[in-house]
C-alpha positions as CSV (number, residue, x, y, z in Angstrom):
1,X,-128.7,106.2,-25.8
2,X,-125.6,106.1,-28.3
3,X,-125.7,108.6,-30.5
4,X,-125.4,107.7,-34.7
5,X,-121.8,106.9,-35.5
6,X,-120.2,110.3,-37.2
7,X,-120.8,110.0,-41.8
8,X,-117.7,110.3,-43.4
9,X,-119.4,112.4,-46.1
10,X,-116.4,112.2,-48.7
11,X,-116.5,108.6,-49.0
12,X,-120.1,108.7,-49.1
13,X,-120.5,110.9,-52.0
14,X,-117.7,108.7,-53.5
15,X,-119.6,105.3,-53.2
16,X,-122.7,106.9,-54.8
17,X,-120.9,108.4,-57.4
18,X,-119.6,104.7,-58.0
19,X,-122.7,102.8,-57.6
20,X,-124.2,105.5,-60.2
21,X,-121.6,104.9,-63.2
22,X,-122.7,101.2,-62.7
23,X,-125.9,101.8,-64.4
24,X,-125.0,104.6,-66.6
25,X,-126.2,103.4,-70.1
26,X,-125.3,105.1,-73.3
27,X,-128.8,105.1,-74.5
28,X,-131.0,106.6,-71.5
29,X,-134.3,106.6,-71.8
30,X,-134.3,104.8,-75.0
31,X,-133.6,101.4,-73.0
32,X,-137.3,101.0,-72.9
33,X,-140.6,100.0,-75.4
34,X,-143.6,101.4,-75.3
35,X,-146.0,98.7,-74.4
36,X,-148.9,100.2,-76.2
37,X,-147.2,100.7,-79.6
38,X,-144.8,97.3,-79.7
39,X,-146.9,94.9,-77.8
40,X,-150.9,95.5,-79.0
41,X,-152.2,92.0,-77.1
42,X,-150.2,92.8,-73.7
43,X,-151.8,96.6,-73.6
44,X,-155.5,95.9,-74.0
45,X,-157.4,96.4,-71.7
46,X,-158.5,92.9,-69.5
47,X,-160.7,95.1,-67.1
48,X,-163.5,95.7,-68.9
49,X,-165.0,94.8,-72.6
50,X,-164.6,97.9,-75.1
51,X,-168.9,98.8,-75.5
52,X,-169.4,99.5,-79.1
53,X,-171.2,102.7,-79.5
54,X,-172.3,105.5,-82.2
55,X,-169.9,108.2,-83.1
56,X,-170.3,111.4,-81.2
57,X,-171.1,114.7,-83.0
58,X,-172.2,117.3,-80.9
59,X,-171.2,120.4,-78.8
60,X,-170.3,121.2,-75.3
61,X,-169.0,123.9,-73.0
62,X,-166.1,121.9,-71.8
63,X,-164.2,118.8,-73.2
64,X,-161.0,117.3,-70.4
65,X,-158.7,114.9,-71.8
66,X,-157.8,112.6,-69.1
67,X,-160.3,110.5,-66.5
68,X,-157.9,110.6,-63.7
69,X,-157.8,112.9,-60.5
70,X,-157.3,116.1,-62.9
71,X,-160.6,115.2,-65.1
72,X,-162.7,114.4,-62.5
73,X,-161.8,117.3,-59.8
74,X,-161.9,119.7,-62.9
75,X,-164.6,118.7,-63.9
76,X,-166.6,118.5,-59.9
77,X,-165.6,122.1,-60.1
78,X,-166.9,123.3,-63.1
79,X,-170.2,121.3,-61.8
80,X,-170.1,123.5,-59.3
81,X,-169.7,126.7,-61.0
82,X,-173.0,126.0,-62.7
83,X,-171.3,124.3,-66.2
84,X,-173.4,121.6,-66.4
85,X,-172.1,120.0,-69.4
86,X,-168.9,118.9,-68.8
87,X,-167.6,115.9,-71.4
88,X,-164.8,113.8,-70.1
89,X,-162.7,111.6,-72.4
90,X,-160.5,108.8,-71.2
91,X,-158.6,105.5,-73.1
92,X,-159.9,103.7,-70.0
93,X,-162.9,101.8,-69.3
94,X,-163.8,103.8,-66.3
95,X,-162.6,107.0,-64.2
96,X,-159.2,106.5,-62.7
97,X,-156.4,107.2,-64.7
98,X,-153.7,105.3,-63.3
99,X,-155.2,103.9,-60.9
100,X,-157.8,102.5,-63.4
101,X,-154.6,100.8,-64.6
102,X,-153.3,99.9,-61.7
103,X,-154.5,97.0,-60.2
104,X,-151.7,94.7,-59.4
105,X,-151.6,93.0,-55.9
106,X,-150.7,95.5,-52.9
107,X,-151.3,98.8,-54.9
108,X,-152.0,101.5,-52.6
109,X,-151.2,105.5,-52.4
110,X,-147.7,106.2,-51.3
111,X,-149.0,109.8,-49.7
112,X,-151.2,109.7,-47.0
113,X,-154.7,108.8,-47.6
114,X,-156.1,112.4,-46.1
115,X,-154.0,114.7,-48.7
116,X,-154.1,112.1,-51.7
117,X,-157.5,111.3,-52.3
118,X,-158.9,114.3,-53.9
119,X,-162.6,116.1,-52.1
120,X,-162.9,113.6,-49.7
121,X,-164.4,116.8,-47.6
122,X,-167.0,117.6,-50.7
123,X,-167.9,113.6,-51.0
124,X,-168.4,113.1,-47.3
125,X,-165.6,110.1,-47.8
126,X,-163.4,108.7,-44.5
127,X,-160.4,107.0,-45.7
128,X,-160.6,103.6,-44.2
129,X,-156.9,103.3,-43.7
130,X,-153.6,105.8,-43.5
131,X,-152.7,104.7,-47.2
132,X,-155.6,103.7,-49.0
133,X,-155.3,100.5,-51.6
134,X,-156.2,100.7,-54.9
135,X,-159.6,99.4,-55.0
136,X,-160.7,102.3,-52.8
137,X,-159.2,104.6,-54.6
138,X,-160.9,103.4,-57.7
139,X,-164.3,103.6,-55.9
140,X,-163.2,107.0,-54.7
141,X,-162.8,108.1,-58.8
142,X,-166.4,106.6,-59.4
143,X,-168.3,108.1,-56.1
144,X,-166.7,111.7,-57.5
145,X,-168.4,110.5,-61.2
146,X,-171.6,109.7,-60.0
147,X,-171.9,112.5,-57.3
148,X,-171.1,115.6,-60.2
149,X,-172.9,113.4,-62.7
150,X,-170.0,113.2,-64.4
151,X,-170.8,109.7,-66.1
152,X,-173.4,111.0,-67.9
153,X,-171.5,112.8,-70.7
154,X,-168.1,110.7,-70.4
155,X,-166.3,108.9,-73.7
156,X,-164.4,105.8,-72.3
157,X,-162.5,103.6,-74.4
158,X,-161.8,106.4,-76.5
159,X,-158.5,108.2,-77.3
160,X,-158.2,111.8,-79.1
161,X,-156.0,111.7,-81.9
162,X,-156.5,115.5,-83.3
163,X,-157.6,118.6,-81.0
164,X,-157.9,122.2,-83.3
165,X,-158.8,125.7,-82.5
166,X,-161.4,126.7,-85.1
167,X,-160.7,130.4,-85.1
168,X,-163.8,131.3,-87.0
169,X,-166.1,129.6,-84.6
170,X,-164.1,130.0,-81.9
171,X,-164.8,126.8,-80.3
172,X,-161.9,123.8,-80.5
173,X,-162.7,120.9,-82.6
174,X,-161.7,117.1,-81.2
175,X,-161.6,114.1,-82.6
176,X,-160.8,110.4,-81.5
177,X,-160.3,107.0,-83.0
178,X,-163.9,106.0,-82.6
179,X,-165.4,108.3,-85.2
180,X,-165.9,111.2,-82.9
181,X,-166.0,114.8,-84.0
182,X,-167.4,116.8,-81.8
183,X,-166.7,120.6,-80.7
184,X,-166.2,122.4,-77.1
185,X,-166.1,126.0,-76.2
186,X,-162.8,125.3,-73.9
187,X,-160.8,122.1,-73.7
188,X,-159.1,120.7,-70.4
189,X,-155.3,118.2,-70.9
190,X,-155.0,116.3,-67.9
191,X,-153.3,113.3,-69.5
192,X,-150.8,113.1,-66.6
193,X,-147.2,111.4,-66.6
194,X,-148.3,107.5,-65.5
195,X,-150.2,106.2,-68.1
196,X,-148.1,105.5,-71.0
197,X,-147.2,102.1,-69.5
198,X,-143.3,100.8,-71.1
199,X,-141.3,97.6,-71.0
200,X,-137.8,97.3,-71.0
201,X,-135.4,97.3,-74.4
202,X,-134.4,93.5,-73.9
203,X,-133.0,90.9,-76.4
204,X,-135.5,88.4,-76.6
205,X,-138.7,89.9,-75.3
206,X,-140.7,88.4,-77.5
207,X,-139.9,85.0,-77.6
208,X,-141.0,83.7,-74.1
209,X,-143.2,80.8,-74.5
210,X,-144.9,81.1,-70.9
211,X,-146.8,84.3,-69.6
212,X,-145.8,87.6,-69.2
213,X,-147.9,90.6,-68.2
214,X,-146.9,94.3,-67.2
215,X,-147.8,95.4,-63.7
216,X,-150.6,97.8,-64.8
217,X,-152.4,94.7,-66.7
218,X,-152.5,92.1,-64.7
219,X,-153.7,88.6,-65.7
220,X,-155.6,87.6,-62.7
221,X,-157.0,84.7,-64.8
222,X,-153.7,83.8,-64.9
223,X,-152.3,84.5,-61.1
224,X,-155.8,84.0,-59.6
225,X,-156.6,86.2,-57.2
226,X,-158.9,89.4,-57.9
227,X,-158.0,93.5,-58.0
228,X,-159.5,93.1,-54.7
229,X,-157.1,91.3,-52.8
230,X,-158.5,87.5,-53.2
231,X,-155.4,85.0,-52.8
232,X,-152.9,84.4,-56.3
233,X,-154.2,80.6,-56.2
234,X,-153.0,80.0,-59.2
235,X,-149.2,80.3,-58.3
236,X,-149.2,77.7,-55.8
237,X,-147.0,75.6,-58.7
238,X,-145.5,78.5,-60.7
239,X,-141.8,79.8,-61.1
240,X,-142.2,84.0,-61.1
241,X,-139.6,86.4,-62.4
242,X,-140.6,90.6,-61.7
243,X,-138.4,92.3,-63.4
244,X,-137.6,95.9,-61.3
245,X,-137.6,97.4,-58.4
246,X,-139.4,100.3,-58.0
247,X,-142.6,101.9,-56.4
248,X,-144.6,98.7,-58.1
249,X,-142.8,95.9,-57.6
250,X,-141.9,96.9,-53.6
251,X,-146.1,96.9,-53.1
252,X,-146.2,94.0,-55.4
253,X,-143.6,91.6,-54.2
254,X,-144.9,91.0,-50.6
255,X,-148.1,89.2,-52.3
256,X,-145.9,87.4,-54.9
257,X,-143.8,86.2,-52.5
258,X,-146.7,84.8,-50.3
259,X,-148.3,83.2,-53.8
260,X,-145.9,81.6,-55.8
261,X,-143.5,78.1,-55.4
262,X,-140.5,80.6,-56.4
263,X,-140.2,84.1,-56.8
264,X,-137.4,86.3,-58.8
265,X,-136.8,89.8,-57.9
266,X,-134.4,91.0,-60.2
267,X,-132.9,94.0,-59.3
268,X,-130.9,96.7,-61.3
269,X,-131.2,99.4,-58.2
270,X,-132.7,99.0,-55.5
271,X,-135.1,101.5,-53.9
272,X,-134.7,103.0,-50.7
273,X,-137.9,101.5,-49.0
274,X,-138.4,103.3,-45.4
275,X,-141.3,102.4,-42.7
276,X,-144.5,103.0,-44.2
277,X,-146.6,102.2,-40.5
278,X,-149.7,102.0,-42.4
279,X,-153.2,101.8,-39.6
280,X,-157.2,102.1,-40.1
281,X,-158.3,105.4,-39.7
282,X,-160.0,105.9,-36.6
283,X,-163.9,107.6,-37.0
284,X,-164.3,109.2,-33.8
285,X,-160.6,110.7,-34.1
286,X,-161.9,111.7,-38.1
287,X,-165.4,113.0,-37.2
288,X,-163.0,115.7,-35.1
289,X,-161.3,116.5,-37.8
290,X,-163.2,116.7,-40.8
291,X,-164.4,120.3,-39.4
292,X,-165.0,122.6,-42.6
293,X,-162.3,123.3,-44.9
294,X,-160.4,120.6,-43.2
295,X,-158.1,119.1,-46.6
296,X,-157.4,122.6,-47.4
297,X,-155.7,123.1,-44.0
298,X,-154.7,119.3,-44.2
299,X,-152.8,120.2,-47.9
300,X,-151.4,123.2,-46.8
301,X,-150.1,121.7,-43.4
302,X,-148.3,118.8,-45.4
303,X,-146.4,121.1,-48.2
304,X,-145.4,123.4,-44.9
305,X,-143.6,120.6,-43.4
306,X,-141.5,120.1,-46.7
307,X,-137.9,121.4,-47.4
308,X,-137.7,124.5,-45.0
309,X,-141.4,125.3,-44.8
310,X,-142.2,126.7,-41.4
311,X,-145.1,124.4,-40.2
312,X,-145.3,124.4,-36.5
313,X,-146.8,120.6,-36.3
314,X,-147.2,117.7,-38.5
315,X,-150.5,116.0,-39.1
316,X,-149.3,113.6,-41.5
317,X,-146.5,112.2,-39.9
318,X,-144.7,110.4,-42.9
319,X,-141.7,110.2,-44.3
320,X,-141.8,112.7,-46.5
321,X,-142.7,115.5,-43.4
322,X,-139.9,113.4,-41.5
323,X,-137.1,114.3,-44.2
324,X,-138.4,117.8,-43.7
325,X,-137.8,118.2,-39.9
326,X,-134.6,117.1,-40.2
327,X,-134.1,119.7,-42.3
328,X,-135.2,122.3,-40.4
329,X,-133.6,120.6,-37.4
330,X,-130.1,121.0,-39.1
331,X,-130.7,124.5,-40.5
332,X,-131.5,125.9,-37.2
333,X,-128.3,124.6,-36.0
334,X,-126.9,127.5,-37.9
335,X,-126.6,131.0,-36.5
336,X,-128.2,133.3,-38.1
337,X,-125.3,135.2,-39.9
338,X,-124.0,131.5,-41.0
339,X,-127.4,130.9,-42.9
340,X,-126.3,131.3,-46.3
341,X,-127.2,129.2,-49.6
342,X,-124.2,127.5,-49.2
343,X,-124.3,126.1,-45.7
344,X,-128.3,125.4,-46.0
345,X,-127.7,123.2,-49.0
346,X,-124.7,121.7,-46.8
347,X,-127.1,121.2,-43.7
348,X,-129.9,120.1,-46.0
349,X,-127.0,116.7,-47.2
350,X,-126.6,116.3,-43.8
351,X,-130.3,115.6,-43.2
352,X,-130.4,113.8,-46.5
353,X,-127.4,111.9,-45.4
354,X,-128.6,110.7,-42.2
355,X,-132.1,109.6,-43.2
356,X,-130.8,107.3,-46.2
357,X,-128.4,105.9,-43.6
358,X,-131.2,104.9,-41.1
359,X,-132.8,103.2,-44.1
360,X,-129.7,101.4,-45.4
361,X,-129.4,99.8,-42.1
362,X,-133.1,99.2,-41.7
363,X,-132.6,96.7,-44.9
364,X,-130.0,95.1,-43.1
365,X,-131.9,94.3,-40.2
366,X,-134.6,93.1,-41.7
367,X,-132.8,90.4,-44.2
368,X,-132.1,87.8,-42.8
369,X,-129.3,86.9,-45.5
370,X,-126.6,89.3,-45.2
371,X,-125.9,89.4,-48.8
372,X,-129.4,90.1,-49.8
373,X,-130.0,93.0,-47.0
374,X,-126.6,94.4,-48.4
375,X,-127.6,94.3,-52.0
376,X,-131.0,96.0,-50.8
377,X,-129.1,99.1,-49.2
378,X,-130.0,102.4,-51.7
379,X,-127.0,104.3,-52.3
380,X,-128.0,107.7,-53.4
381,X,-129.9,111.0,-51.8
382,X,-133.3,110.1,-51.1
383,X,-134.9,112.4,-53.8
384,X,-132.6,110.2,-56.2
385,X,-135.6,108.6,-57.0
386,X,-138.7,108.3,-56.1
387,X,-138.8,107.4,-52.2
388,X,-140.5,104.2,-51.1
389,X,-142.3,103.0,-47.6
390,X,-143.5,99.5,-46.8
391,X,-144.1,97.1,-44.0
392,X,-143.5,94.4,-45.8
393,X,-141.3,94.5,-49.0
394,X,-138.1,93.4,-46.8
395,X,-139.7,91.2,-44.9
396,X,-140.9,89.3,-48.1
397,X,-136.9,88.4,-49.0
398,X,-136.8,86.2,-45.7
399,X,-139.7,83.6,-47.3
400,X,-138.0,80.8,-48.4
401,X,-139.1,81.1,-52.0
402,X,-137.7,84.2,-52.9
403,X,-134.5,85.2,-54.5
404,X,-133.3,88.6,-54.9
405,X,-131.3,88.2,-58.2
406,X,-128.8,91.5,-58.0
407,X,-127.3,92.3,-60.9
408,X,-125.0,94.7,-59.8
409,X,-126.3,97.4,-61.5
410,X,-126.1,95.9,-65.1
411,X,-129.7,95.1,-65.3
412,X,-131.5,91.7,-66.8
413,X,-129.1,90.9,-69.9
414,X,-131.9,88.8,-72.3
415,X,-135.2,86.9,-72.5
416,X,-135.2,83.3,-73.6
417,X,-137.9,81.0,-74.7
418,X,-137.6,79.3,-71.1
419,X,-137.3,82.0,-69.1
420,X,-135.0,85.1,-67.7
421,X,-130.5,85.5,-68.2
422,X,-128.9,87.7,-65.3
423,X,-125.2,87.6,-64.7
424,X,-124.5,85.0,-67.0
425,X,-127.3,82.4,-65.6
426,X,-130.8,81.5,-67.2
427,X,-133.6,81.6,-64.7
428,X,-136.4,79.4,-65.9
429,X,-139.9,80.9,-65.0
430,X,-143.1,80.2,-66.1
431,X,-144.1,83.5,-65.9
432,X,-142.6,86.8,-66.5
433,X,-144.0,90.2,-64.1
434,X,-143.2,94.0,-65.8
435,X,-143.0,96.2,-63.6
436,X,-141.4,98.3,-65.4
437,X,-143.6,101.3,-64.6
438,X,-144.6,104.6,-67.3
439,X,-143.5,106.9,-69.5
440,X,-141.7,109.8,-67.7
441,X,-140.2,113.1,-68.9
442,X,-140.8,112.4,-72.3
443,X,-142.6,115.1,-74.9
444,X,-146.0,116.2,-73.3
445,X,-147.9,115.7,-76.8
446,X,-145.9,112.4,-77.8
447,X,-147.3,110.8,-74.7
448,X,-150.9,112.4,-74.8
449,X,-151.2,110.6,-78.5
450,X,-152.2,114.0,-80.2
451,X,-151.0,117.7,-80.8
452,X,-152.9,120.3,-80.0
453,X,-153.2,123.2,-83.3
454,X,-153.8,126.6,-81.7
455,X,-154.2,129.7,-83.5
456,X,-153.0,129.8,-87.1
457,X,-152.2,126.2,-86.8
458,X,-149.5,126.3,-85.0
459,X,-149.1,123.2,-82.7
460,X,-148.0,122.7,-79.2
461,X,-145.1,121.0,-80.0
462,X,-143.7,123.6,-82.4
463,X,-144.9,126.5,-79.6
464,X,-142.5,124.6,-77.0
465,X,-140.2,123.7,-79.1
466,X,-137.6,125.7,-77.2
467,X,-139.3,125.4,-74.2
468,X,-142.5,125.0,-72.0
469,X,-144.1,128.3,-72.2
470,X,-147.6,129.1,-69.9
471,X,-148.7,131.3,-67.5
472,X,-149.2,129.5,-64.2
473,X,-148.5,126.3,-65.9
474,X,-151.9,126.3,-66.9
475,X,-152.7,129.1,-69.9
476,X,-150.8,129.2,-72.9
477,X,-150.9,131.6,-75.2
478,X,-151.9,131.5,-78.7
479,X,-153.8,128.2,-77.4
480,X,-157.0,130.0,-76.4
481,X,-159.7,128.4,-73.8
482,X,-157.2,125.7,-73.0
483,X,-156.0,124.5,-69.8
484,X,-153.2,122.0,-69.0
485,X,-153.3,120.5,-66.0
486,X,-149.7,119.1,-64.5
487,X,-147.5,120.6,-62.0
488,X,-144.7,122.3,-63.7
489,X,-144.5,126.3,-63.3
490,X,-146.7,125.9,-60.9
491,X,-145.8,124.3,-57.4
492,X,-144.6,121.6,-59.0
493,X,-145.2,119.7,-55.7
494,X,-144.1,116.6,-56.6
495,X,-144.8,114.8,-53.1
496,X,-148.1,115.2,-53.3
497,X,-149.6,115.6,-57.2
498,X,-153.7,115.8,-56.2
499,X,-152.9,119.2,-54.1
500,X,-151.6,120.9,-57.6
501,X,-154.6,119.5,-59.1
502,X,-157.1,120.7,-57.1
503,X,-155.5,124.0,-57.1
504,X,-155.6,124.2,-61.2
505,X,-159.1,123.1,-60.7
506,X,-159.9,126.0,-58.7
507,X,-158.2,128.5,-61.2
508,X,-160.0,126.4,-64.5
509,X,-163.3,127.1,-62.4
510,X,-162.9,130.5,-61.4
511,X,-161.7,131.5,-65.0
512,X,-164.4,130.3,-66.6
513,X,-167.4,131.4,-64.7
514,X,-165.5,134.7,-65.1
515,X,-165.8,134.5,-68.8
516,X,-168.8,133.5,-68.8
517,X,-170.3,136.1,-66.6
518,X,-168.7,138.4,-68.8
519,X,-169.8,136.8,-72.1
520,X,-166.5,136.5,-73.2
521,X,-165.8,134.5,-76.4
522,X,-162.3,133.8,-75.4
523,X,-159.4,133.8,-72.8
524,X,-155.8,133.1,-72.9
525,X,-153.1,135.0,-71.3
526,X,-151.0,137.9,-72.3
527,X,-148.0,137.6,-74.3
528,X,-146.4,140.2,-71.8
529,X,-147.6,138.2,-68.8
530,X,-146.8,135.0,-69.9
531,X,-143.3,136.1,-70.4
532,X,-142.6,137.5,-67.2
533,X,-144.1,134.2,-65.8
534,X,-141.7,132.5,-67.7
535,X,-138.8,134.6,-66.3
536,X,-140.0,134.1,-63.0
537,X,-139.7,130.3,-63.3
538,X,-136.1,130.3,-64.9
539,X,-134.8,133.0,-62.6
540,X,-135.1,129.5,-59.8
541,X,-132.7,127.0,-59.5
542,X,-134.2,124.9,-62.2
543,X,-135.0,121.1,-62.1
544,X,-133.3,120.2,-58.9
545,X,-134.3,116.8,-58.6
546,X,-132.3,114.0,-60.0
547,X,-129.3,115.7,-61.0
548,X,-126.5,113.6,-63.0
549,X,-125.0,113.1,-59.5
550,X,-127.5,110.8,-59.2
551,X,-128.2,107.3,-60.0
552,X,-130.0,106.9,-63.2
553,X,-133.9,107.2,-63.5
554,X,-136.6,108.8,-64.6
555,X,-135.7,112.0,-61.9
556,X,-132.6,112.5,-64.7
557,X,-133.6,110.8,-67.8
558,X,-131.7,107.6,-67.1
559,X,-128.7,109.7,-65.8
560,X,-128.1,111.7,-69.5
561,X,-129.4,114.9,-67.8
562,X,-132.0,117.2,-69.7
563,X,-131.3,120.0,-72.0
564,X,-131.2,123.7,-71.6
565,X,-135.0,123.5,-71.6
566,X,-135.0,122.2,-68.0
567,X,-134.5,125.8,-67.0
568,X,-138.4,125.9,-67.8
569,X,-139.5,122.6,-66.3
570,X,-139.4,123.8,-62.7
571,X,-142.2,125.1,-60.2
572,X,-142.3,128.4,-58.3
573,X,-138.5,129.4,-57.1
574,X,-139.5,130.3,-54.0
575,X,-141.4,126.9,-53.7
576,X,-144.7,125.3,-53.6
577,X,-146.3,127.4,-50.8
578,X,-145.1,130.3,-53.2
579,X,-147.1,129.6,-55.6
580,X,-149.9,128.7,-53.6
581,X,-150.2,131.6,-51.6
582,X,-149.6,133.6,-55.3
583,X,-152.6,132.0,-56.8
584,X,-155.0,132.0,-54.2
585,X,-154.4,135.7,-54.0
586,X,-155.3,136.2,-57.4
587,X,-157.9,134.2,-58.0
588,X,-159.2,136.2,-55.0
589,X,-158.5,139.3,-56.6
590,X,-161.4,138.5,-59.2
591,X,-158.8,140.7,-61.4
592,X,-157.4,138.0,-63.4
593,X,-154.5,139.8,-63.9
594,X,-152.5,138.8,-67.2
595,X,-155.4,137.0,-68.6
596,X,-156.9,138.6,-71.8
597,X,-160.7,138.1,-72.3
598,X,-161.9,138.2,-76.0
């Protein structure tokens, strides 16, 4: 067998700095709209009928913000720490988060089905298939409801718009646009990063006379078709423009294409899109797995086959744990002695180098028109962005109705009456497809839609002002009985978000059947330990994904970079196992160390 032609990594590095200043815009991430604030009619909700109901004015134990993953796994926990009244509230019809949202043709998990879906081991659940699709996901979010009774106590279709710390009755006050006030002994945020759906800045936007529709609300009475996977119908006659390229529109474009008389992918970058080799999950081969603590083992497998972890196999066997053996592979070519930071970063491009060349030529070998499989080729480091696999996205470029409109980087130029302008040509369409994805990397309390007073007043905002500031990404201080739940200074395991969750949940549960066992009005941490957390996650290398050496997105802030506060949006230095291993061992510890009960 020939072995891989030699990378001449110079010129490599050269021709993605290139294709990088191509799409360098002086704005960054103020290129997009926010759907919800600009375009009212296209952000309602066309899944389920807002119930009109009385306004809520009573007390519980806990209150979460947020009906995805983090609300309902926090909440499952504290069920099973003996707090039985949990209140959830979510903007959504339903439990979900984002994936009440997203329901656009071909959604499915990007992670394997076995790490992604959160207690499949305390629901009984099998994963019918290596990557699950959206609808049983969904189901997934409502078996966890109805199993923890969850339902019972939940606000849906209701948004907070003020959360305070009464410090007199020590108990946090919320309210929401409905009419809600209500009050909670300890509150939960789990508004997560994808649910602040946006639309890109162009000339013109408004003025389209056919239909247009963002990926996370889709018009099936429109398309045809069902969240289900029925047949688009409806396109059979209809000219379709989606407008990106990303995680959405590669799941979404392989059902498009199929659908409509002509489809137009236009394309500012394109995504690296690897082999996805999605199968149904075998039940005998599950039944002898699914032993106790199986997901655990499972999640920690998964993260040790990352970066340099030291995992001796692979159960998931994707490309994720594939980048990461080639890792390992090249840093074991190094003697011992030679093993510095240096040469491990150097042997870590190598790996990186190699990978994104296999899936460059994947695309041309799938295409059947040259041009199109070369404008399909990703030129950047695969952890540029936000890595893609599908069996099908390609493939969906050699149907005779599509055409991949590349714009060189440049990006759509305007929206007409009639239809879509890209290099200098109008494309007439009769409908126009968003997928322009969410809200990323802007301020935590701007896209949760309140901010949170603490102590004195003081709001979240104004206590991060210079800076995210927790201890374990989870406490803050001055903020009492709260609990954030997201990944940063924490693992800030990126590949896989539902294994940070269920390891806050854990903490949130632990905590407060600790505080309650010792009738304790109040916990927040330390100011001492927060600090010294805080050193510990700036004393790392920092942000390291999406540097401005890479092509522009939502990695880097549209290629601008961050400020000198990204020194404090960054996980565990030492990695996400770190901080695993750290956590467990305290919670363990039953000393709580650096938490101050009041």
């Amino acid at each position: 067998m020939a072995s891989a032609p030699a990378i001449d990594k110079e010129a490599l590095r050269r021709k993605y700095a290139e294709e990088r200043d191509k799409r360098l815009r002086a704005e960054g991430a103020d290129q997009y709209r926010r759907l919800e604030s600009e375009f009212a009619d296209l952000a309602a909700d066309p899944y389920r009928p807002v119930e009109p109901r009385d306004p809520v004015t009573d007390h519980v134990t806990f209150a979460f913000v947020g009906g995805g993953f983090a609300g309902l796994v926090v909440g499952a926990r504290l069920k099973e720490a003996g707090i039985d009244d949990v209140r959830i509230i979510d903007k959504a019809g339903d439990f979900g988060g984002t994936w009440y949202w997203n329901r656009y043709p071909g959604a499915q998990c990007d992670t394997a089905s076995m790490i992604y879906l959160p207690l499949l081991e305390e629901t009984g659940h099998m994963p019918t298939e290596k990557y699950a699709h959206a609808p049983e996901i969904r189901e997934h979010c409502s078996r966890i409801g109805r199993q923890y009774k969850l339902y019972e106590n939940a606000l849906f279709h209701t948004r907070v718009t003020d959360l305070r710390w009464d410090s007199e009755a020590q108990v946090w006050t919320i309210e929401t646009d409905r009419g809600d006030r209500f009050t909670a002994k300890y509150v939960g945020l789990g508004t997560g990063p994808l649910h602040v759906a946006k639309l890109p800045g162009l000339p013109g936007i408004e003025t389209f006379r056919g239909k247009a529709f963002h990926t996370s609300r889709w018009d099936y009475a429109f398309t045809g078709g069902d969240p289900e996977g029925a047949p688009m119908t409806k396109l059979a006659d209809k000219r379709v423009a989606i407008i990106g390229t990303g995680a959405t529109s590669v799941q979404a474009v392989p059902h498009l294409a199929r659908a409509a008389k002509k489809l137009f992918v236009f394309q500012r970058t394109p995504s690296s899109v690897d082999e996805r080799g999605n199968a149904p999950i075998d039940p005998e081969w599950f039944a002898g797995v699914a032993e106790p603590g199986w997901q655990r083992r499972w999640h920690e497998n998964f993260v040790g086959n990352m970066g340099a972890g030291n995992a001796k196999e692979d159960w998931v066997q994707d490309g994720w744990t594939d980048l990461g053996k080639r890792i390992r592979k090249e840093i074991a070519t190094l003697p011992p002695e030679e093993r510095t930071p240096a040469n491990i970063l150097a042997k870590w491009e190598d790996a990186d180098h190699q990978k994104m060349e296999e899936i460059r030529q994947r695309a041309a070998r799938i295409v059947e028109d040259p041009a199109a499989g070369e404008a399909l080729k990703a030129w950047y480091r695969q952890l540029c962005k936000r890595p893609c696999f599908h069996d099908e996205y390609l493939q969906a470029f050699n149907e005779p109705g599509v055409t991949l409109v590349d714009t060189g980087g440049k990006g759509v130029e305007r929206i007409t009456e009639n239809g879509v302008v890209a290099n200098g040509t109008e494309y007439p369409v009769d409908c126009i497809v968003y997928a322009s994805g969410f809200e990323v990397g802007t301020e935590y309390t701007d896209r949760a839609g309140f901010d949170a007073s603490g102590r004195g007043g003081t709001k979240l905002s104004e206590y991060w002002a210079d800076g995210m500031r927790t201890l374990h990404g989870l406490h803050v201080r001055g903020f009492p009985n709260m609990f954030v739940v997201q990944p940063t200074q924490a693992a800030n395991f990126i590949a896989n978000v539902p294994h940070n969750i269920v390891d806050h949940a854990d903490t949130i549960a632990a905590v407060v059947r600790e505080a309650e066992e010792r009738g304790a009005a109040t916990v927040e941490p330390q100011e001492e330990a927060q600090k010294a957390w805080v050193d510990l996650i700036a004393s790392g290398p920092g942000m390291n994904l999406g540097g401005t050496e890479c092509t522009p997105g939502y990695y880097n802030n549209e290629g601008k970079g961050f400020d000198d506060r990204t020194r404090f949006f960054a996980g565990h230095p030492q990695g996400a196992m770190a901080y695993f291993t750290h956590i467990d061992a305290w919670r363990r510890s039953g000393d709580f160390a650096g938490l101050e009960f009041g």
